[in-house]
C-alpha positions as CSV (number, residue, x, y, z in Angstrom):
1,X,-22.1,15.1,30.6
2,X,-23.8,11.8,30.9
3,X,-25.5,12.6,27.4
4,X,-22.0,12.8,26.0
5,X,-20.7,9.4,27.6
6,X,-23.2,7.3,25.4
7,X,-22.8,9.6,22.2
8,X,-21.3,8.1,19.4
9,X,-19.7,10.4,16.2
10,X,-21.0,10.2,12.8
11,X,-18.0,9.3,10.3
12,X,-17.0,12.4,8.4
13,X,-17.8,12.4,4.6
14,X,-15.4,13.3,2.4
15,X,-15.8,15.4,-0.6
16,X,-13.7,17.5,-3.1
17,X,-15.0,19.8,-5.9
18,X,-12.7,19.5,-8.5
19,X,-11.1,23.8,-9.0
20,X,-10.2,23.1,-12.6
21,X,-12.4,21.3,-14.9
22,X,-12.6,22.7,-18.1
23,X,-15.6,21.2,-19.5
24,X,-14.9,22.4,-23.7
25,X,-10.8,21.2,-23.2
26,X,-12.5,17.8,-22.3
27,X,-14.7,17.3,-25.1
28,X,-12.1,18.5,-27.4
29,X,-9.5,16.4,-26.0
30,X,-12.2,13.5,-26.7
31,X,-13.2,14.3,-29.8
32,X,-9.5,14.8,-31.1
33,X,-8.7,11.2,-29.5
34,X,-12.1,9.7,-31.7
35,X,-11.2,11.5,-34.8
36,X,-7.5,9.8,-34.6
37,X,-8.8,6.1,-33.8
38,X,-11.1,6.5,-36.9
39,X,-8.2,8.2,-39.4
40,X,-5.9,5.3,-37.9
41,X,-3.4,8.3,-36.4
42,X,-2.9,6.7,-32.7
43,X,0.6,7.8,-31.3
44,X,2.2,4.8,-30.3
45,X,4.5,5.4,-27.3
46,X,7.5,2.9,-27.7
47,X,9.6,2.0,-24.3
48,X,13.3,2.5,-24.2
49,X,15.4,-0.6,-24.8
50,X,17.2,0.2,-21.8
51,X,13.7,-0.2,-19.5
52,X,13.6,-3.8,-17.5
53,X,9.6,-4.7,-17.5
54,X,10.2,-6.7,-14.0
55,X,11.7,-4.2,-11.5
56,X,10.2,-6.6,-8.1
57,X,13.0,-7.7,-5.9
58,X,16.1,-5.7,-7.8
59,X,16.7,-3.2,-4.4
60,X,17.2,-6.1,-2.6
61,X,19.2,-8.2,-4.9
62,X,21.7,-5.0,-5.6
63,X,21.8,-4.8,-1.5
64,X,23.2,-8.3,-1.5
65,X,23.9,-8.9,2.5
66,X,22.9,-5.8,3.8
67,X,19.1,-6.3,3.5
68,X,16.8,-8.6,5.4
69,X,14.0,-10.6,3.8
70,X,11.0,-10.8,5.1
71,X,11.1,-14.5,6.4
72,X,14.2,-13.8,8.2
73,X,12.2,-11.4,10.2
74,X,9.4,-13.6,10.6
75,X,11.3,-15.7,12.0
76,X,12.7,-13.6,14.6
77,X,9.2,-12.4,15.5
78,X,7.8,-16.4,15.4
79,X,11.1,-16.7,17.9
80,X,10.4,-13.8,20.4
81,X,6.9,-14.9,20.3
82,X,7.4,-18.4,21.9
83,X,10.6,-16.9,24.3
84,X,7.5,-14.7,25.9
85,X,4.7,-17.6,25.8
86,X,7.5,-19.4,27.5
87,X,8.0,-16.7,30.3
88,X,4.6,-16.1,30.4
89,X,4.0,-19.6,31.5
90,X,7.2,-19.7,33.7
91,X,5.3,-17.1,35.7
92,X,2.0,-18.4,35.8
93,X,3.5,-21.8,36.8
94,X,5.5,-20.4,39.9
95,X,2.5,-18.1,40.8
96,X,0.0,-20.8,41.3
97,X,2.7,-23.4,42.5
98,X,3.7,-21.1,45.4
């Protein structure tokens, strides 16, 4: 038992095999890919008009007043924080006054 209390755990490796790697579809798929970019016969894949590049924020811009930002809940937290230093002090004031 008292071996155990000062043992400490190796950290566990991880490791996956890959199940399905076919190496012949991968040097076709490669060699098809070179052959196109030297016949000039690269696919280009065009976006709909209808995609918006900039999607950051939208959520909480449709929400309108029903979502709360992040500094509004900072500043709750920065709030609570100071309402327990201030009872934490309260306390430690009265205990050592009395």
């Amino acid at each position: 038992m008292i071996g155990k209390f000062f043992h400490t755990p190796r950290a566990k490796r991880f490791h996956i095999t890959t199940r399905y790697y076919d190496a012949e579809k991968e040097e076709l798929r490669d060699r098809e890919d070179r052959i196109k970019a030297e016949l000039g016969l690269n696919e280009k894949k065009e976006w709909n008009s209808n995609h918006r590049a900039n999607i950051r924020g939208t959520f909480r811009q449709n929400m309108g007043g029903f979502s709360k930002s992040a500094e509004d809940a900072r500043r709750r937290s920065n709030t609570r924080l100071i309402f327990f230093v201030m009872i934490l002090a309260l306390a430690v004031y009265l205990f050592f006054k009395f």
